[in-house]
C-alpha positions as CSV (number, residue, x, y, z in Angstrom):
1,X,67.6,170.8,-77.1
2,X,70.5,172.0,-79.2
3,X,68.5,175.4,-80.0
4,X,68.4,175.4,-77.1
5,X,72.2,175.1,-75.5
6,X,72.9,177.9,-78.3
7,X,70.1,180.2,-76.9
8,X,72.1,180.3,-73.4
9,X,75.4,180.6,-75.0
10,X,74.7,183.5,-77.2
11,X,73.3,185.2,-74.0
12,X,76.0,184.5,-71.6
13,X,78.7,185.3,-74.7
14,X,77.0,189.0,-75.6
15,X,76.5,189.6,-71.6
16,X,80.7,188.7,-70.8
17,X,81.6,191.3,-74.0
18,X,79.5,194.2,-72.0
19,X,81.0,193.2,-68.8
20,X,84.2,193.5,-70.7
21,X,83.5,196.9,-72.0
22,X,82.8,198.3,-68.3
23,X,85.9,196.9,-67.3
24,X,88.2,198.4,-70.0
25,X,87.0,201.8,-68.9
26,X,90.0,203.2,-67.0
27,X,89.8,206.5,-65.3
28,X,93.5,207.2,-63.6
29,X,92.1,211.0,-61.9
30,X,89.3,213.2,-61.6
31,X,89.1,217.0,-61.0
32,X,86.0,218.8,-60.7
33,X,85.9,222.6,-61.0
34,X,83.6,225.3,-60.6
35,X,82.8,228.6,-61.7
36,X,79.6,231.1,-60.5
37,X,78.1,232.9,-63.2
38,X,76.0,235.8,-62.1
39,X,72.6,236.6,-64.4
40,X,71.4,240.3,-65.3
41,X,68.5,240.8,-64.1
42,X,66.7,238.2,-61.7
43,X,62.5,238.0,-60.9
44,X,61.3,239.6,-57.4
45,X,57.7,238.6,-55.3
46,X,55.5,241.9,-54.9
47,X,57.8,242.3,-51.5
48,X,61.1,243.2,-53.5
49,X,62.1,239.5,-52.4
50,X,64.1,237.5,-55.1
51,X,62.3,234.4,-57.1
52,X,66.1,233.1,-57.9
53,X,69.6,232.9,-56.7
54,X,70.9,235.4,-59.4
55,X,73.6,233.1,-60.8
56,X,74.1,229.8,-61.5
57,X,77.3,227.3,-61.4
58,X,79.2,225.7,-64.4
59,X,80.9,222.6,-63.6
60,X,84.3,221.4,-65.3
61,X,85.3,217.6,-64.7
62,X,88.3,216.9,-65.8
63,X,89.3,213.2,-66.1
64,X,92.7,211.2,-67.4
65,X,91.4,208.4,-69.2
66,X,93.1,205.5,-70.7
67,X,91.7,203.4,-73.5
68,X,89.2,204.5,-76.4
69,X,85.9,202.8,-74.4
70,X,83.8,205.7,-73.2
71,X,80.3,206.1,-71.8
72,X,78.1,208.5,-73.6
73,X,78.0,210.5,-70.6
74,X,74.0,211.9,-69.8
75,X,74.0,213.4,-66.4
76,X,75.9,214.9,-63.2
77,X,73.8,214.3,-59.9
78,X,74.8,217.4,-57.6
79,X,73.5,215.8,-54.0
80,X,70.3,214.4,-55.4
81,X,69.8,217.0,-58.3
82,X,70.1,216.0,-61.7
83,X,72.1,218.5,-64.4
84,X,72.5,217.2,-68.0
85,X,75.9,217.4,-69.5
86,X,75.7,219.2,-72.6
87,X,79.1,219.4,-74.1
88,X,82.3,217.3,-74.0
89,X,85.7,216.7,-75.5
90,X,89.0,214.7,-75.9
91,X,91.5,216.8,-74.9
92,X,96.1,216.6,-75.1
93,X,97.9,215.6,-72.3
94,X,97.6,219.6,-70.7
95,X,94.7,221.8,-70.4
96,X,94.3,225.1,-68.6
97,X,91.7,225.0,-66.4
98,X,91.7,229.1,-65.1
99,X,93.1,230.5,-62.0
100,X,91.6,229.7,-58.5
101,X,89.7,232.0,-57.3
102,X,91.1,231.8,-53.9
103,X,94.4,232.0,-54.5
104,X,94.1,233.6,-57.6
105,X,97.1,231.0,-58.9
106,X,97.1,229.6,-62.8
107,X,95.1,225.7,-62.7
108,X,96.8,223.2,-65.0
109,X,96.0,219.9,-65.8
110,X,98.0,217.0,-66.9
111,X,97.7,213.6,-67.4
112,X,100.3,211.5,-64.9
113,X,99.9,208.1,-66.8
114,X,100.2,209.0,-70.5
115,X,96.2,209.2,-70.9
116,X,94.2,211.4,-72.9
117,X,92.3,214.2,-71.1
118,X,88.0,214.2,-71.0
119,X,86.8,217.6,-70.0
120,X,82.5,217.4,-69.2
121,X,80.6,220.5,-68.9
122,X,77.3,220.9,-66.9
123,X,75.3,223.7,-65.8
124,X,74.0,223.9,-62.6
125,X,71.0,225.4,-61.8
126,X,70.0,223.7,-58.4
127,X,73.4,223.6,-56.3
128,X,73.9,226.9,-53.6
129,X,77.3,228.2,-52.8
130,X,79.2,227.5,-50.7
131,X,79.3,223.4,-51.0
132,X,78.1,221.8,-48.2
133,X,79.4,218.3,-48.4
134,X,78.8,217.5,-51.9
135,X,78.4,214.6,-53.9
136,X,78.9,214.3,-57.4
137,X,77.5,211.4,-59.3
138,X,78.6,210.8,-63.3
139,X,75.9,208.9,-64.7
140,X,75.9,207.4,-68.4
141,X,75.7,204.8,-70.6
142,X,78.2,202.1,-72.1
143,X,76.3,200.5,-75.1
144,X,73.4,199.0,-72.9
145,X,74.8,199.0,-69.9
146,X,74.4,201.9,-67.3
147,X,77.7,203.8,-65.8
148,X,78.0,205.6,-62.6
149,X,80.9,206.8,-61.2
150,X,81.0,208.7,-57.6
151,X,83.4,211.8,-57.6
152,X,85.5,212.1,-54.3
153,X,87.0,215.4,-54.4
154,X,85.6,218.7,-53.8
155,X,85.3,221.0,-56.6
156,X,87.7,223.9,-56.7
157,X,86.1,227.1,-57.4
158,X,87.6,229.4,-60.4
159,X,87.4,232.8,-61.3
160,X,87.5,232.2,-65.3
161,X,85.9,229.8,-67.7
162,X,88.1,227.0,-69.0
163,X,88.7,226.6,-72.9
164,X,89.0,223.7,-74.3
């Protein structure tokens, strides 16, 4: 019966410390940002029709995190469309993101809470321009447990690539 009491208590004791771990993950702001990428030469049908779009978009989210306790990020759902992250970084407290392509004003970024800047980058194969209601989903994993996080704002489009 004793074997047994432990049994429980080990399971309930490791499932609290990954609850724990979810909780300590603290994102203060998000920004997502995007830039359109045009190919050289794209595939036509026998009628002169394109196969493609002839570009695809990069996305830049930008997040002020507090704490060390990060997912291992895998994936960005763009309204139902899966794109795999395949770079990211801790950033300082600034980072110049590029100049909006609307306004054609300098983008910079700074942390309001003394947290350390994340910067994702995904490439986007799937999404058309311009947005039509979109919904960004940040999936990934926090030791066994899985991590999604909705984005709320809209991405702002950019004219230039952002360096980390």
């Amino acid at each position: 019966m004793s074997l047994f009491k432990y049994f429980i208590f080990s399971i309930l004791f490791v499932s609290c410390i990954g609850t724990k771990n979810v909780q300590e993950l603290n994102i203060e702001q998000s920004w997502v940002f995007t830039i359109q990428e045009f190919v050289g030469n794209i595939q036509v049908d026998e009628n002169g029709k394109p196969l493609n779009k002839g570009y695809w978009l990069k996305h830049f989210i930008v997040m002020e995190i507090k704490g060390d306790v990060l997912p291992k990020w895998e994936s960005l759902m763009i309204n139902d469309k899966e794109n795999i992250i395949n770079y990211s970084s801790i950033h300082d407290t600034v980072i110049y993101i590029g100049k909006d392509k609307n306004t054609f004003k300098n983008i910079f970024v700074s942390t309001k809470k003394n947290g350390k800047l994340l910067l994702l980058k995904v490439e986007d194969y799937f999404t058309e321009l311009p947005f039509k209601n979109p919904m960004f989903t940040l999936n990934g994993k926090l030791g066994e447990k899985k991590v999604s996080i909705l984005l709320k704002n809209d991405p702002v489009l950019i004219e230039n690539q952002v360096r980390p």
